[in-house]
C-alpha positions in Angstrom: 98.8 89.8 104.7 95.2 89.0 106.5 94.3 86.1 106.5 92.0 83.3 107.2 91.6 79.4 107.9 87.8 79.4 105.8 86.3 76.2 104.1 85.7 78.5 101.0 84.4 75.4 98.8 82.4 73.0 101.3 84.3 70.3 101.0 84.9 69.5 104.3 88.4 70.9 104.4 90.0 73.6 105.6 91.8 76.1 103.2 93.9 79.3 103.7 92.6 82.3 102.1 94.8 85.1 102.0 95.9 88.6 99.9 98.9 90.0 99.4 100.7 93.2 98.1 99.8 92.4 94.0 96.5 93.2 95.1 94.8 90.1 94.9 93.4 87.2 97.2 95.0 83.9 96.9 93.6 80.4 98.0 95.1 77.3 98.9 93.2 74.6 98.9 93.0 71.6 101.3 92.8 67.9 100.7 93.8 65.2 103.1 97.0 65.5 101.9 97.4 69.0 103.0 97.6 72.3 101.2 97.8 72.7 97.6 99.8 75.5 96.3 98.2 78.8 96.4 96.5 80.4 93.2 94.9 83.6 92.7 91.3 84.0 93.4 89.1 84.7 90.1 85.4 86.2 90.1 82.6 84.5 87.9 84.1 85.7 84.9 87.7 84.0 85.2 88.9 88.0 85.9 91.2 87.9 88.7 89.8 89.6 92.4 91.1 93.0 93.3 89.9 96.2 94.5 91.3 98.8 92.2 95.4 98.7 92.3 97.5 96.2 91.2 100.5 94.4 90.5 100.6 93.8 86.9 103.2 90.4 86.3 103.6 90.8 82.5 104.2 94.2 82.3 106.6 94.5 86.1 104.3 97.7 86.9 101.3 98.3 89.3 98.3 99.3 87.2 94.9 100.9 88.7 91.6 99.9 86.8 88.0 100.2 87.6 86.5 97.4 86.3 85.4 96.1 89.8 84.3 99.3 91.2 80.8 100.6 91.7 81.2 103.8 89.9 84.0 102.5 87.5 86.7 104.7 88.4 89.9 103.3 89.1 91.7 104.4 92.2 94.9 103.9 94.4 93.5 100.8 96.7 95.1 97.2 96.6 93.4 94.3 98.3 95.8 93.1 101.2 93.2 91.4 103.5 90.6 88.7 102.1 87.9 87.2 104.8 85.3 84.6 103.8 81.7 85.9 105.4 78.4 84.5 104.6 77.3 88.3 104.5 73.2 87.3 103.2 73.0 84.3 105.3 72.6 82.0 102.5 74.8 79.9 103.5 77.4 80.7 101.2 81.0 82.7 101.3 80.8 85.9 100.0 84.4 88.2 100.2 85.5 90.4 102.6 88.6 92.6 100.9 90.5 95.2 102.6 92.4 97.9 101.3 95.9 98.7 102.5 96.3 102.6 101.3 92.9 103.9 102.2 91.9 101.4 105.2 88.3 101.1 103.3 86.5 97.5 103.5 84.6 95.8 100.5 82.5 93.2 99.9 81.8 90.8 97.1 78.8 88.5 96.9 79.0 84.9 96.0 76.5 83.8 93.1 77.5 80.7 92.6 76.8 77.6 95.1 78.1 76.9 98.7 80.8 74.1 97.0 81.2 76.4 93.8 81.8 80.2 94.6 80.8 82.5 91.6 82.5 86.1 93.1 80.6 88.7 91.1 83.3 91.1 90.2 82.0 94.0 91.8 83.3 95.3 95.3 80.3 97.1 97.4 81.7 99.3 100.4 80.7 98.2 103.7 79.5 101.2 105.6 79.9 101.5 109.3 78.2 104.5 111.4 76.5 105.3 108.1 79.3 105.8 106.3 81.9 104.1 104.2 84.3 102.0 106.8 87.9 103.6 106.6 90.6 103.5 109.3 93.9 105.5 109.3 95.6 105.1 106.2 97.4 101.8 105.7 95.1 98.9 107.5 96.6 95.7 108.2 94.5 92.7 108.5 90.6 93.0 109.6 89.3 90.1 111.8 85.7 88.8 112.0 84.6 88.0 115.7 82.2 88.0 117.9 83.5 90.8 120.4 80.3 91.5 122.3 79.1 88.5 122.6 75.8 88.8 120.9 76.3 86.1 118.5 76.8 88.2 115.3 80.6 89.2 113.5 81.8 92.3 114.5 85.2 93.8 113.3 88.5 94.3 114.4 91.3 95.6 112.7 95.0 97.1 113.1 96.9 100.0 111.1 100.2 100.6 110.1 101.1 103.8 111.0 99.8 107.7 110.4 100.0 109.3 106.7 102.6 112.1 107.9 104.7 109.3 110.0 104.0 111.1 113.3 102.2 108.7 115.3 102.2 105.0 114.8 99.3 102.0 113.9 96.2 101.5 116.5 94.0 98.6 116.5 90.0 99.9 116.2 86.5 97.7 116.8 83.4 97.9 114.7 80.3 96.4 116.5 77.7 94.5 114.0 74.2 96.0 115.5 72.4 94.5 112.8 70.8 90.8 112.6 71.8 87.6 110.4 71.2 88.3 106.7 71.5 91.8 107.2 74.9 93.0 108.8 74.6 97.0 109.9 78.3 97.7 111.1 78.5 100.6 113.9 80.9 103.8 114.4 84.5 102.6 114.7 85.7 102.8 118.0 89.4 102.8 119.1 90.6 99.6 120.9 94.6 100.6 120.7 95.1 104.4 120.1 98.4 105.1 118.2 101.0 106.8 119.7 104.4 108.5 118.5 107.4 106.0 117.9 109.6 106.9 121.0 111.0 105.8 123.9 114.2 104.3 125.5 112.8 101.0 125.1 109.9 98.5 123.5 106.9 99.3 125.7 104.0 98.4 123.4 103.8 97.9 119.6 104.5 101.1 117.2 103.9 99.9 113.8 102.3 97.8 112.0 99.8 96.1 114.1 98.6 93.2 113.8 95.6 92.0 116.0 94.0 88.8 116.9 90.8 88.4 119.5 91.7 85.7 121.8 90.1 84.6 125.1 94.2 84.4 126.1 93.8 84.2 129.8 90.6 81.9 129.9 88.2 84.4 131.4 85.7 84.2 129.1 86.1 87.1 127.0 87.9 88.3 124.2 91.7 89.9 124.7 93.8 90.6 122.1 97.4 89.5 121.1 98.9 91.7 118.7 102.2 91.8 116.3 103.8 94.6 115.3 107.0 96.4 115.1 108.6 98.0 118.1 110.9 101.0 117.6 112.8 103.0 120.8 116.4 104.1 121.0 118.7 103.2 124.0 119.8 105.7 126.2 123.1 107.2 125.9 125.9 107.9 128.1 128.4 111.3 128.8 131.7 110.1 126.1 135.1 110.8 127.0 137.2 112.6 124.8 139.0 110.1 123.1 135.6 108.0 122.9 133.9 111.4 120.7 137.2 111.6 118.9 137.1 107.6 117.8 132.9 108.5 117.0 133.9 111.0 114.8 136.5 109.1 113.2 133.8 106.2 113.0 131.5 108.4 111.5 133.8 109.4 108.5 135.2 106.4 107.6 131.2 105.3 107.2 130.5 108.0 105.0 133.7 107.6 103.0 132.5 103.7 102.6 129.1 104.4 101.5 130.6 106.9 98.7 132.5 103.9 97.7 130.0 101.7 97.9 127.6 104.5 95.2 130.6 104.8 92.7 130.6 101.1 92.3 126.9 100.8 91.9 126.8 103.4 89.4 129.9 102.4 87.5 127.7 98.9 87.6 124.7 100.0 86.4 126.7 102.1 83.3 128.0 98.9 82.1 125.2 96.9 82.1 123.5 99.7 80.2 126.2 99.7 77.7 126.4 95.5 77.4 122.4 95.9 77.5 120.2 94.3 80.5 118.9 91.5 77.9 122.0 89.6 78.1 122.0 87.6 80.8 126.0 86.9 80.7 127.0 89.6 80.0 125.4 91.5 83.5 126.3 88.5 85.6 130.1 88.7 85.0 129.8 92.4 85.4 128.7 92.0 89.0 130.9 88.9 89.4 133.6 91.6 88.1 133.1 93.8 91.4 131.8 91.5 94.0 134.8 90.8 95.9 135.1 94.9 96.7 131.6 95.5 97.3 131.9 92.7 99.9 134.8 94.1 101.7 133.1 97.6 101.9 130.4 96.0 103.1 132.2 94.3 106.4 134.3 97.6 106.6 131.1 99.6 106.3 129.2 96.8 109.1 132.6 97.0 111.8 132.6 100.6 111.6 129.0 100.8 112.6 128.8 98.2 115.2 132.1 100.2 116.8 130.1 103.4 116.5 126.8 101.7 118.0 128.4 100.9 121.0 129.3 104.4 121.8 126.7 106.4 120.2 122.9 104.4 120.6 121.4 104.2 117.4 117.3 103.9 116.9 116.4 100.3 117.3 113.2 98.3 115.5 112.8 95.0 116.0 109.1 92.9 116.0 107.2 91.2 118.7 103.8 89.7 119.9 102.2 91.5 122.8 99.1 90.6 125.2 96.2 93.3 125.6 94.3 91.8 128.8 90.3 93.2 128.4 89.4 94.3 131.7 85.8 95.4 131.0 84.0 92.6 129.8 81.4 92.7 127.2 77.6 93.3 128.0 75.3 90.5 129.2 72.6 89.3 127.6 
């Protein structure tokens, strides 16, 4: 999910460094001939780079360890945002990881050489106001940039949404008041305050932001284009009779589709119990076996709603890019 265009192995190219939901950082490396395909970042000891959770490939499950935590305790945190960041000014990449449940930022020290990163293993919190950096739960994407213009890193970064769902994501700032070699991150301040989901149309994003510091307008300082997910429902209107009486109708035949729909699906998922998930054949002309009548419910099920749409607004959600123009710029120096 976060990002970054980062020469991680000084060779002149650029390469995309990137995390995911498995909970680890992947690389792709570039040549002249473009990117190579992406592999998973590994520490010093071939081990590969996570905060505490994740997905586990061979055994299809997440997994929680400790191994790369300071106090060896393995909690619910998986790495979705990896930054490069020459945090000692050694001139070096060490990691940046962010952690998607807990909004918490870590960093990992490079060992090894400018051209040959050795990670260490072993994720330090980064502290801002004197205290470990969290956000909200569920943090996007962190960005590193220079928002004050004092020629250090400061942070930006976006949430998702609140814990109890009431109020949606907000984009927050981080100001580096420390000096090269020696990064001291400040109280988090709020950039974009979340707000509830509502509204009779997209007026600003809800969910899920994603921010990005850009001098858009030329200016000379830093606004901020953000993606994120919009949601609003349209404003109704006063039915007629007949148009409530079709609704309702609507509204049935929906729910007597969807009870079709679940008695296939379970009647699908006995057989392939009985026939046993390991053979391959077997499940595939099972499904093959229904597929024609879970299509038509399906349309019948999509029609009936698209009637019932018209006449009764339904919550919409759809995903855009908006513009935040800065009006106060940052301090002179």
């Amino acid at each position: 999910m976060g990002s970054q265009f980062v020469d991680l192995n000084a060779d002149g190219h650029l390469d995309y460094l990137s995390a995911t939901f498995d909970g680890s950082p992947h690389i792709s490396y570039g040549s002249d001939e473009g990117f190579a395909e992406p592999v998973r970042l590994k520490d010093a000891n071939g081990e590969r780079i996570l905060i505490s959770s994740f997905w586990n490939y061979e055994d299809e499950e997440h997994q929680d360890t400790g191994r790369s935590m300071a106090d060896g305790k393995a909690r619910d945190e998986r790495c979705i945002s990896a930054l490069g960041f020459d945090w000692d000014a050694d001139g070096d990449y060490d990691l940046l990881l962010g952690s998607y449940e807990e909004g918490h930022l870590y960093r990992q020290m490079n060992q090894g050489t400018k051209a040959k990163p050795a990670f260490t293993g072993q994720n330090i919190p980064v502290m801002a106001g004197g205290k470990p950096f969290s956000l909200p739960p569920h943090m996007t994407t962190p960005k590193l940039v220079d928002w004050d213009a004092d020629g250090d890193l400061d942070i930006v970064a976006g949430t998702f949404k609140s814990e109890d769902e009431t109020l949606g994501g907000g984009v927050y700032l981080s100001l580096n008041e420390g000096q090269s070699g020696a990064p001291v991150f400040g109280a988090i301040q709020t950039l974009i305050a979340p707000v509830p989901a509502e509204g009779t149309e997209p007026l600003r994003p809800d969910t899920g932001l994603y921010p990005d510091p850009v001098d858009f307008d030329g200016d000379g300082d830093l606004d901020l284009i953000v993606g994120g997910y919009s949601a609003w429902t349209p404003p109704g209107r006063e039915l007629t009779a007949e148009e409530k009486s079709r609704a309702a109708y609507l509204t049935k035949q929906i729910a007597d589709v969807e009870q079709k729909q679940q008695l296939i699906w379970d009647t699908i998922a006995q057989e392939v119990i009985k026939e046993g998930e390991e053979d391959e054949e077997a499940v595939d002309a099972i499904y093959k076996k229904y597929r024609k009548e879970i299509d038509d419910l399906w349309d019948q099920s999509s029609a009936a709603k698209k009637e019932r749409k018209a006449l009764i607004p339904v919550p919409e959600r759809s995903s855009f890019v908006w513009f935040y123009e800065r009006l106060s710029p940052p301090p002179s120096n």
